[in-house]
C-alpha positions, 0 to 999 in steps of 0.5 A: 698262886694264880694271881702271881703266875699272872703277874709273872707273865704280864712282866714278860716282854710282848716278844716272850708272851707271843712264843709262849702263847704259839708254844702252849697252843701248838702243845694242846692241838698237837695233843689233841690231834696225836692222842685222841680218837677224834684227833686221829679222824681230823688228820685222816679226814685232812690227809684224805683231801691232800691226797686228791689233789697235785700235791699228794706226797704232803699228806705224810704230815698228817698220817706219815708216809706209810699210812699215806700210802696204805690210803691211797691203795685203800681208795685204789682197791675200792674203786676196782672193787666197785667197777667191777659189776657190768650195767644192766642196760635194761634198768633204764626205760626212756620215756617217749611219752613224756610231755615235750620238755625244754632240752635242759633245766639248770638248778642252784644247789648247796650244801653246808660246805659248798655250792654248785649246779645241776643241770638236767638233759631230758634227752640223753642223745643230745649229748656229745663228747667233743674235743680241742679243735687244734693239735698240741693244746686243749681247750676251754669249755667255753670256747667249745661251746661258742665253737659248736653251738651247743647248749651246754656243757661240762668237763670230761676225763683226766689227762695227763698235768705236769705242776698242775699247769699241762696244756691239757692235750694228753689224755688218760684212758680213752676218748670215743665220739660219733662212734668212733675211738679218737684216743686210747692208751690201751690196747683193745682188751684191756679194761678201762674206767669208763663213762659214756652214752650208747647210741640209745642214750644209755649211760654206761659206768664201770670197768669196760675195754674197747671191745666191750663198749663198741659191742654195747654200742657206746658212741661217746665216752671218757675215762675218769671215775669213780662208780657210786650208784650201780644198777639202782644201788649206792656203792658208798655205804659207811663214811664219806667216800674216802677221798676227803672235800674237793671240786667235783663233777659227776654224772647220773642217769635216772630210769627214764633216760633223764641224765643229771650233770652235777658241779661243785665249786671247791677250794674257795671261801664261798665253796670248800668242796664236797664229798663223793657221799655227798654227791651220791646223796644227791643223785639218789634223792632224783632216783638216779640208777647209774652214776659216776665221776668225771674229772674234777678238781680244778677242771670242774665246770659248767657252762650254759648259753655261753657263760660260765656259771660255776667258778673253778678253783684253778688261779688262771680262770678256765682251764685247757681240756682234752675233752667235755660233754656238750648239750646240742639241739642237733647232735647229729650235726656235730662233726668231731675231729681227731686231732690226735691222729697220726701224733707219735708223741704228745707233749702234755706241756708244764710250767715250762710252756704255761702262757699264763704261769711264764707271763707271771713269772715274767711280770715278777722280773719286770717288778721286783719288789723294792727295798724300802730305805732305811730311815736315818735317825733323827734326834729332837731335843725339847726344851727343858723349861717348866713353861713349854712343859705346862703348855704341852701338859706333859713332863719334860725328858730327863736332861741330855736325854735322845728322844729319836729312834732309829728304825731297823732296815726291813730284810728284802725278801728275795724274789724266787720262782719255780724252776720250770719242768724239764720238757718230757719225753714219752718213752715207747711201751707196750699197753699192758696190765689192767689199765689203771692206776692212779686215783681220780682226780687229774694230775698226772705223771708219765707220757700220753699215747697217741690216738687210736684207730676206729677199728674194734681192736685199736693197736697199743699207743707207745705210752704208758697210761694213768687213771685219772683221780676226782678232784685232781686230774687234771688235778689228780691223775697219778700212779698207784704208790710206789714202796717208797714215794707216792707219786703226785696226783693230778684232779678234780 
């Protein structure tokens, strides 16, 4: 019986064999990943992962749409919950008696799924917030670093990405530096996800308005999250965080002031990405007592003594950003410039104004791909001679026969591009609500306000805001779904 169905499907043309053989396969994942229990952990686990990143809405193949959007509120509502606890400032005790160390120590780290780097800064009042130096577009860490001098640095809050291609100048949540508040989309009291150093050297994580933090004498900070360790506890305590394998960048403090930056490289063969659990692992096995997220996604990177030395997931290289933390042998020299002060309307850019996308696009034009020309058919006759057929060792063809064959014209596929993004335009509003939405990792959708004021209650920008979520914001800030369609997510 065995042998005949064998046989049957050996007579079956290669064509026939190859549908049968993708049908039967598609039956058995299908089955497996539908009706069984481990199945059903893949596709969640999947959808987690599509979710953190711009294209959000594609998780409903994995889950459906209803389930999608339960997810997203399901991450949504835990990091509030874990927001909620205030720091206890008096947890961290700096060290002044330490041995003089140099001012950072940068390791390799590496997990089954990823690789990255870690980059210890024994003195925390080295860091600095900084900015991009002109108005309109942000700016690369690497030129950040060149610019200012500094030692090092990574990258910062969420902003606001059309296509995953904005020009990085419209921020989401808040920018302080030097004291002073450079970008806020809320009002004054209205709570935000935060994370930043007080003038001490304090690392501060959690849900904090303005008023709150230039009380606490926070100098520097950006808006991303989420929080993961709390006052010496770990915040993820059953499954892997939620939020599926991404590029990340986080940011720890240990009890004796010592800060630890963290970047994972993701979405690449040598590097899949790493979850929030994973990460929080690794801060508790330093002794961290306090840590959090940044922007992550494909804006997640590190740079020391002017290079590179991760490798961001993004296709252009090194991405434009409204903000990172950079390391200073002298901090107290740098001078930070608003340079969104007096904007009424900030333009977060898209494909439609992207250099390296149009220049792209244009190379495409200039060289569309050509249509290979289809063979003429060609007849060759051999001769029917039992002497030719013995030199050549083989029989003859059947008299009157045509060896020739005729070769089918390949179709040409057609060139086609992405239809550039309209240009936005902000439309005026008043900061209200609670001052987040969106998951953490950096795509965004809605307009950025304009910057703030340095006075202790900064007047409501004329935009509405989005949090940012890890492995988006740039790859992943979005909106908290809607009854119908999630909103696209940003990202780490």
């Amino acid at each position: 019986m065995g042998s005949s169905i064998l046989e049957h499907f050996r007579s079956y043309s290669w064509l026939k064999r190859t549908f049968l053989v993708i049908a039967v396969c598609t039956f058995l994942s299908s089955s497996f990943l539908f009706l069984t229990p481990p199945g059903e952990y893949i596709r969640e686990y999947l959808a987690k992962t599509v979710i953190t990143t711009q294209h959000r809405d594609w998780a409903w193949i994995f889950v459906g749409a209803e389930r999608r959007d339960q997810m997203v509120l399901e991450m949504q509502n835990l990091t509030e919950i874990n927001s909620v606890e205030k720091q206890d400032l008096r947890a961290v005790q700096f060290n002044k008696n330490r041995s003089t160390e140099s001012l950072v120590k940068v390791e390799d780290i590496s997990g089954q799924f990823w690789k990255g780097k870690k980059m210890y800064v024994y003195d925390p009042r080295t860091i600095r917030v900084v900015v991009p130096a002109k108005q309109g577009e942000g700016e690369r860490i690497t030129s950040m670093v060149e610019r200012t001098g500094a030692v090092a640095g990574v990258n910062g809050g969420g902003f606001n990405d059309p296509d995953g291609l904005g020009n990085g100048f419209a921020p989401i949540g808040a920018i302080m530096s030097g004291g002073e508040i450079l970008y806020t989309d809320q009002e004054g009291s209205i709570p935000q996800h935060i994370v930043g150093f007080t003038k001490e050297g304090t690392l501060i994580i959690g849900k904090y308005t303005i008023d709150e933090l230039l009380k606490l004498g926070v100098t520097d900070a950006v808006s991303f999250y989420p929080r993961v360790i709390a006052n010496g506890k770990p915040l993820i305590t059953s499954g892997d965080g939620g939020w599926g394998r991404a590029p990340r960048t986080a940011v720890g403090q240990k009890a004796d002031g010592t800060v630890i930056f963290i970047v994972i490289d993701g979405r690449q063969t040598h590097s899949v990405g790493a979850t929030l659990k994973e990460v929080q692992d690794l801060f508790l096995a330093d002794g961290v007592i306090n840590a959090g997220f940044l922007d992550g996604g494909a804006s997640s990177e590190m740079v020391y003594n002017d290079e590179l030395i991760t490798k961001p997931s993004s296709r252009y290289g090194e991405r434009r950003l409204p903000s990172a933390f950079l390391v200073f042998d002298h901090p107290d020299q740098v001078k930070v410039k608003n340079v969104w002060e007096g904007l009424k309307t900030i333009d977060p850019g898209g494909a439609y104004d992207h250099p390296d996308f149009l220049r792209e696009q244009a190379t495409k034009k200039a060289n569309p791909p050509k249509a290979t020309p289809t063979p003429k058919s060609t007849t060759s006759t051999k001769p029917e001679s039992s002497s030719e057929a013995g030199k050549n060792g083989t029989s003859n063809p059947p008299s009157g026969s045509d060896n020739g064959t005729v070769k089918p014209s390949p179709s040409v596929k057609p060139e086609t591009s992405p239809t550039p993004s309209t240009k936005p335009s902000p439309s005026p509003s008043t900061g209200t609500g609670n001052g987040n939405t969106g998951t953490g990792s950096g795509t965004g959708t809605g307009s950025s306000s304009p910057g703030a004021s340095t006075s202790s209650k900064p007047s409501p920008t004329p935009t509405p805001s989005t949090s940012p979520i890890q492995g988006q914001t740039n790859n992943g800030n979005s909106a908290l779904p809607s009854s119908s369609v999630a909103p696209t997510i940003k990202t780490n």
